[in-house]
N, C-alpha and C positions, 0 to 999 in steps of 0.2 A: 282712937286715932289710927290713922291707917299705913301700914306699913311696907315702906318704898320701896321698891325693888331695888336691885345694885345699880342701876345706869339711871336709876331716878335719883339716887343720893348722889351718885359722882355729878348729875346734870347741877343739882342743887348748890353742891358746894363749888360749882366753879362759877355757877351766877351769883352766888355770893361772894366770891372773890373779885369778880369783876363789878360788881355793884358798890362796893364799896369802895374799889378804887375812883370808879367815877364820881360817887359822892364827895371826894377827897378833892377833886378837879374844879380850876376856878369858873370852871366853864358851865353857863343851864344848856338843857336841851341835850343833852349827852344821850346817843343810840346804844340800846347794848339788844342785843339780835336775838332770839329765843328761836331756835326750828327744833322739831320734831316733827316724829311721824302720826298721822290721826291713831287715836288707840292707844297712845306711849303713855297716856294720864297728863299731858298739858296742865290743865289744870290744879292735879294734885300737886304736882313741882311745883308751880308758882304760887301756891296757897302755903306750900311747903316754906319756900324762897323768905315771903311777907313774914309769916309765923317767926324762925330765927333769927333774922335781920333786926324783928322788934324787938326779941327778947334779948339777944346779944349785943345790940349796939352802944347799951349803956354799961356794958363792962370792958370789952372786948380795947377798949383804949384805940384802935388801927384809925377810927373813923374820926373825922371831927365834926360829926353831928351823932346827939346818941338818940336823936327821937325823927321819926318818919311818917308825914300821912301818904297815905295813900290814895289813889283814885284805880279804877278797874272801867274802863270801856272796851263795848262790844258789838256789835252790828246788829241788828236784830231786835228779838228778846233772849238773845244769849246772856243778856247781862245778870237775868233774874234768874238763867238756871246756874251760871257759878257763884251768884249771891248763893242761893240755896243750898249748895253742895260745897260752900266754904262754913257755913252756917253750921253745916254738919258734921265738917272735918274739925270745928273745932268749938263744939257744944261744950264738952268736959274742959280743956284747958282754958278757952277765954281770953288766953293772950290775945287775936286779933278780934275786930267789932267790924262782922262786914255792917254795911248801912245804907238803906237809898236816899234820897235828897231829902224825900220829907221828915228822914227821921234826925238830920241832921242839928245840930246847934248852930242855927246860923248867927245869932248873938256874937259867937264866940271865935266858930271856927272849928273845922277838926281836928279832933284828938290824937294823941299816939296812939298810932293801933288801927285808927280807924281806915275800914276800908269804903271808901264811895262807889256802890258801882251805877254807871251810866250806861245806856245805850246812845250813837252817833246820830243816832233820828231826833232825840229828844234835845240836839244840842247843836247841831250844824245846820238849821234851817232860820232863814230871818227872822219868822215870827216862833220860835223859840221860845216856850216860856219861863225856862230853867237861864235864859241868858238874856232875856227881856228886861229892862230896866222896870219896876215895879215901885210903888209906896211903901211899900216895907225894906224893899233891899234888899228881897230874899233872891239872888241872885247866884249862879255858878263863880261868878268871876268874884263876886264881896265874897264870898264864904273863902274861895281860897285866895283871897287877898288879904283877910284878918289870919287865916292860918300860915302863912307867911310872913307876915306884917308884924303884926301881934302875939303869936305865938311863935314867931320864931321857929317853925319846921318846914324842912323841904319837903315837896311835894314830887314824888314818884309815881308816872302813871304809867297803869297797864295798858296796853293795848292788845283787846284781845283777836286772834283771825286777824290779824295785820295786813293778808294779804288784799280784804274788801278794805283796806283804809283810801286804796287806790281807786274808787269806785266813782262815781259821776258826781257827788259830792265832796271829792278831795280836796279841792281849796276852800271849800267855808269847812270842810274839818282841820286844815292846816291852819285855819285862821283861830279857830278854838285853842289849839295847841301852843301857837302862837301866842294869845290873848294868858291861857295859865302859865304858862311859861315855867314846865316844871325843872327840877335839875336833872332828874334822868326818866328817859321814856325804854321801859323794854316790850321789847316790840314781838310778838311772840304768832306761830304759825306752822304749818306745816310745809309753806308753801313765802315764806317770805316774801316781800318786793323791794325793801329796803336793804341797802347796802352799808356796812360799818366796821370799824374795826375792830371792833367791840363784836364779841358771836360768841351761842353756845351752843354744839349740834349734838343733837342726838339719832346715834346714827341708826339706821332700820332696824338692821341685821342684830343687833343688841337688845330690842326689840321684841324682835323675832325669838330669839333665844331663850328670852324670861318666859317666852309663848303667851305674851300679851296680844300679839296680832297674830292672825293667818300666815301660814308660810307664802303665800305667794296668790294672785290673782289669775285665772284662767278667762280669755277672753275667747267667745265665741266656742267655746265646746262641742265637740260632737255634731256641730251642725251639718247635717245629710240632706239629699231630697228623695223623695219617693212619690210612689203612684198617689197615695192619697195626701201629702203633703202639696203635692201639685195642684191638688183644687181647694188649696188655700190662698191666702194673699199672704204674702210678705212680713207682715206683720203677726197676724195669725201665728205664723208658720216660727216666728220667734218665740211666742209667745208658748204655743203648742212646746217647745225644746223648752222654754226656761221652768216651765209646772213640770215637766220630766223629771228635769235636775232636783226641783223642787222634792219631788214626793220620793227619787229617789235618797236624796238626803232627808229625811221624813224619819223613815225605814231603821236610818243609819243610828240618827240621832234618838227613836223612839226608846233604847234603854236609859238614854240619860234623864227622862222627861222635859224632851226638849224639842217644841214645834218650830221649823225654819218656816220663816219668812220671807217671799218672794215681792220685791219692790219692781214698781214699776213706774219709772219717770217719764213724763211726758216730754215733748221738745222745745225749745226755747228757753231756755230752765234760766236767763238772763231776768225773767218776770214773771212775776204771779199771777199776772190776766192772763185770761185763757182766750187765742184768738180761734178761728175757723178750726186750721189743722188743729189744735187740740183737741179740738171740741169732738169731730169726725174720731179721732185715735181714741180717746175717750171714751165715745160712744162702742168704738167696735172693739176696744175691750170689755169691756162691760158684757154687750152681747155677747161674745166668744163664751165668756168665764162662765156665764148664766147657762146658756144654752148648751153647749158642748160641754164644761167641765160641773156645771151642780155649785159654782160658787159666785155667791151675792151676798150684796151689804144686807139683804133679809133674811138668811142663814147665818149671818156673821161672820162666815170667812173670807170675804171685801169687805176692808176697811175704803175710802175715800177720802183723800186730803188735799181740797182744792179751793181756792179762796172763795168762791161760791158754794159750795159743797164740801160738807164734813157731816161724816156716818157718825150715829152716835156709841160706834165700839173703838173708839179712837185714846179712850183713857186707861185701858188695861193692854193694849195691844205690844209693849215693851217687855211685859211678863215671859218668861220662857214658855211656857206651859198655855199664852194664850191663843184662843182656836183658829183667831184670822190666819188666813192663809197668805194674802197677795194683799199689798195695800198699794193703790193708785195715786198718785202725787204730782204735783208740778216744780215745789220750789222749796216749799215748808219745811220738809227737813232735811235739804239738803248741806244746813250747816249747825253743825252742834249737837244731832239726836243722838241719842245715845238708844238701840236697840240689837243690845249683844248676837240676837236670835237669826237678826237679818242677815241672812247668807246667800239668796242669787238677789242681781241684778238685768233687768232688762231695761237698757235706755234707746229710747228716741230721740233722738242725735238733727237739732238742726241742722243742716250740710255746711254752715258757714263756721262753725263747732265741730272742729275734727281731733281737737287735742284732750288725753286721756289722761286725768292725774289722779294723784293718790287723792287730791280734793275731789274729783267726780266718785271716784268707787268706795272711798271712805265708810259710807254707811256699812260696807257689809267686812268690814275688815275684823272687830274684835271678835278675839275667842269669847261664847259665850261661860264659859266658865276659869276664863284663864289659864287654859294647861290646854296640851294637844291631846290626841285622841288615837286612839291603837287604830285606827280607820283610818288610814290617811285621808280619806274623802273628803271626812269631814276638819279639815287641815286649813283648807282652801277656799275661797270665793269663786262666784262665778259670776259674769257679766256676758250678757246677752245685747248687742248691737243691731243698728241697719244700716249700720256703715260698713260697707266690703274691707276686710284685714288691712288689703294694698293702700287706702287712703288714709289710714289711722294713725295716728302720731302721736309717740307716748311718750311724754317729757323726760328728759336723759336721768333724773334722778328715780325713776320709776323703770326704767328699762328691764331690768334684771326681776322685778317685781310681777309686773304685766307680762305672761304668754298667752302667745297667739296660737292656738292650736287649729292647724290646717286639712282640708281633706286629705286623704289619701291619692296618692297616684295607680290610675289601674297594672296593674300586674301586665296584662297584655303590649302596653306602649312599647313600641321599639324608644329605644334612645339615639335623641335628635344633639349634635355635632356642631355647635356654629363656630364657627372661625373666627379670631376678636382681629380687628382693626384699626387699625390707630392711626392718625393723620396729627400730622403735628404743625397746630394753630398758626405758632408764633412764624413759624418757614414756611409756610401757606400765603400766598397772596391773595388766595381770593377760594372760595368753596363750591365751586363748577367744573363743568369737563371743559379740559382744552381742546386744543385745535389740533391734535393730532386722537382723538378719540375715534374717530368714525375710521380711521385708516388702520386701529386696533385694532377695531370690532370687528370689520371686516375679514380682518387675518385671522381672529382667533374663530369668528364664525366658521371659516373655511376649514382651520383646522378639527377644529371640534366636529362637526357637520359634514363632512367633508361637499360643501355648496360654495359655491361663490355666489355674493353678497352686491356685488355689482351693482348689478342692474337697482338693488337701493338708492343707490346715490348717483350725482352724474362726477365726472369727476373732477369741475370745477368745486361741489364738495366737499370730494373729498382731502382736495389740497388747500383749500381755504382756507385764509388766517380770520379767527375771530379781530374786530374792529380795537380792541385794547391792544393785541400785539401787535399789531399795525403800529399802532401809535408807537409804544414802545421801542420797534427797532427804528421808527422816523426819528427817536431821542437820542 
């Protein structure tokens, strides 16, 4: 069994408090909010959460239900890697039984204890065959209708990455929700969408401190131009800076035995089809990596992770110690991978996609050994962009997180003086030059220059009322 850190157990014991009180509530459908940061162990708290809830709610007298099934849905195939890694937080105790549908008793119902995990694909589409009416009856909705019904237990469901709940499928999943109709849903993310009274945050910096994450993300690094960067492209030329960072953190990490991994995400990262522009970005990375740096998916250190293309060194590539260098991707693991190793990031940035979360650079956040490192170097992430700094938009709970580090200013620049101005809107009539401007200009022209201005204007002109204050003094 695996042991929580301090802000894991404080996280636990207050969603156990609040879990239970909602269980108490005449009310179904009750939110109770889970945030954290990616990295903080999500998972192990809420596998933590299931585990004493089951064991405690048949003594503990607060609750008046002592027995609970459970359900665990996930986006993806995220469901089958917290099935797995609940499976193994609690091989030796036993108290909970995670379970997927087919292993289920549908005769009966679910058990105490037992956990269902699902994924949203298998169960929000019409032809559904987990909620398809069938001859048998083996059915999502019959199973926890006898587990309510018949067995008399409420059903609490996870929801896990809460924030894709909101995704283009949202109301045939709210329909689902709708249709189990559990008594509490906790809703869990790094990135929440749901709003409740009900919340349990876990805050970064606490995080930070157990040195389960990076102290902090550096965006755009070091980035310079020079002579032969200039007969590169754009891209290249990111690409060229982020294998840098890379082999310098190589170097760093080589006492620990531990190879960093340099990720690189294609753009439109909304879908896994790969259009034109990916295909092009794709290709001339690839070239690049081959040609200039000696690294290809035939040497092994390019992995590829593309829904048409996957290298076949894609099963040991999470190892610290494994030799890929760069592995190329669209969408695939942008939610839920777990590879400690991965430390720069270089993305390709649709332009309609400007905003930076801790859900985009997540991948390279954990410490791979959980503890920091006499190097600060290796302390840190890196992300590599082709978004210019100025247009970048880092969501306010990320701010202090994400630095933007900038060129330098040449030493030689004189310092330039601008004078701030202020016109005030609301005692403004209107945002033009009046009718005494040219008879200004005139004068200060003269004085300044010492010229007269004259002969610019005639001097019907320059005494001439604009057509609005006409009107105005005929009012």
């Amino acid at each position: 069994m695996i042991e929580l850190k301090d802000y894991q157990k404080r996280a636990v014991r207050e969603l156990k408090r609040q879990l239970v009180s909602l269980l108490n509530d005449d009310e179904d459908r009750l939110k109770l909010i889970f945030k954290a940061p990616t990295g903080a162990g999500k998972t192990v708290m809420a596998s933590k959460l299931l585990d004493e809830v089951t064991y405690e709610l048949p003594m503990d007298g607060e609750c008046k239900y002592t027995q609970v099934a459970w359900v665990w849905i996930a986006p993806n195939k995220l469901h089958q890697q917290s099935y797995k890694s609940m499976k193994n937080f609690f091989s030796e105790k036993r108290s909970l039984r995670p379970v997927m549908f087919d292993e289920c008793n549908h005769l009966e119902g679910l058990e105490k204890g037992d956990v269902l995990f699902l994924n949203w694909e298998s169960i929000n589409k019409d032809n559904a065959v987990m909620i398809r009416d069938n001859e048998q009856n083996r059915t999502l909705y019959e199973l926890i209708r006898r587990t309510k019904v018949e067995k008399h237990l409420p059903v609490v469901v996870v929801i896990d990455e809460e924030h894709m709940f909101g995704g283009r499928n949202a109301k045939k999943s709210e329909m689902v929700l709708h249709a189990i109709q559990p008594k509490v849903e906790i809703r869990i993310s790094a990135t929440p969408v749901t709003q409740s009274y009900y919340n349990v945050v876990v805050k970064r910096k606490d995080v930070v401190e157990e040195e389960m994450i990076k102290r902090g993300i550096q965006l755009n690094p070091n980035i310079h131009s020079s002579k032969e960067q200039s007969e590169l492209t754009v891209n290249q030329r990111l690409l060229k800076q982020a294998l840098k960072k890379r082999e310098e953190l190589a170097k760093a990490y080589k006492e620990h035995g531990i190879n960093p991994l340099l990720l690189i995400q294609l753009p439109n990262d909304s879908s896994e089809s790969m259009n034109a522009n990916d295909k092009t970005i794709a290709d001339e990375m690839k070239s690049f990596l081959e040609q200039r740096c000696n690294i290809s998916v035939e040497n092994g250190k390019l992995a590829v992770w593309l829904s048409k293309d996957k290298s076949p060194n894609l099963q040991d590539i999470t190892k610290p110690d494994d030799m890929t260098e760069v592995l190329l991707f669209k969408q695939a693991i942008a939610l839920g991978w777990d590879c400690p190793r991965a430390s720069v990031l270089l993305i390709f940035r649709d332009l309609k996609s400007m905003t930076f979360t801790t859900q985009t650079v997540g991948r390279i956040l954990r410490m791979p050994e959980q503890r920091f490192y006499q190097n600060d170097l290796l302390n840190y992430g890196y992300v590599y962009t082709n978004l210019s700094a100025d247009i970048i938009q880092i969501v306010g709970d990320d701010m202090n997180y994400l630095s933007t580090i900038y060129a330098n200013r040449r030493k030689e620049l004189q310092n330039i003086t601008l004078r701030s101005v202020y016109m005030d809107k609301n005692g403004a009539k209107r945002n033009r030059l009046g009718s005494t401007f040219r008879s200004v200009l005139a004068r200060v022209m003269e004085q300044e220059w010492g010229q007269n201005p004259l002969w610019l204007f005639s001097t019907e002109d320059l005494f001439e009322k604009d057509e609005d204050e006409v009107e105005e003094s005929n009012d």
